[in-house]
C-alpha positions, 0 to 999 in steps of 0.5 A: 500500500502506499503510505503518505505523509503531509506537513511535519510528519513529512519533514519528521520522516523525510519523504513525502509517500512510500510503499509499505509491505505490511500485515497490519490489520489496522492503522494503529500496527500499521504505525507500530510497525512504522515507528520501528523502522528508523529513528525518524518514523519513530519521532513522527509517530511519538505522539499520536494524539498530535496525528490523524489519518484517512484510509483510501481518502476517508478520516479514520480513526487509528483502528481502521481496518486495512484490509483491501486498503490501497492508500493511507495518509497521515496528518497532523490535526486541521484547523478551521476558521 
């Protein structure tokens, strides 16, 4: 699946999209296993109260299915005004 960062999860990490491989069943180990990859996936994952994400496009919450998932991004929290 492709994996997509935005704003300073994308600097934290140091790309801006990758291709993952993963047996995740929900965005929350698909982040475990992320976070474990490297010092800088592990910082941009540190506080996931600071993080939201959508599946295919849609904002989920970090217990999202992923099976038949093709795309996840991460965010931080968006503001309105």
């Amino acid at each position: 699946m492709d994996v997509l960062y935005f704003a300073w999860l994308r600097e934290r990490i140091g790309q801006p999209r990758e291709r993952v491989e993963t047996g995740a069943a929900t965005v929350r180990e698909l982040v475990t296993e992320l976070a474990a990859r490297d010092d800088w996936h592990a910082a941009a994952f540190a506080d996931l109260s600071a993080v939201r994400c959508a599946v295919d496009q849609q904002l989920a919450d970090l217990d999202a299915p992923l099976d038949g998932v093709r795309e996840v991004a991460f965010f931080p929290p968006m503001t309105g005004g």
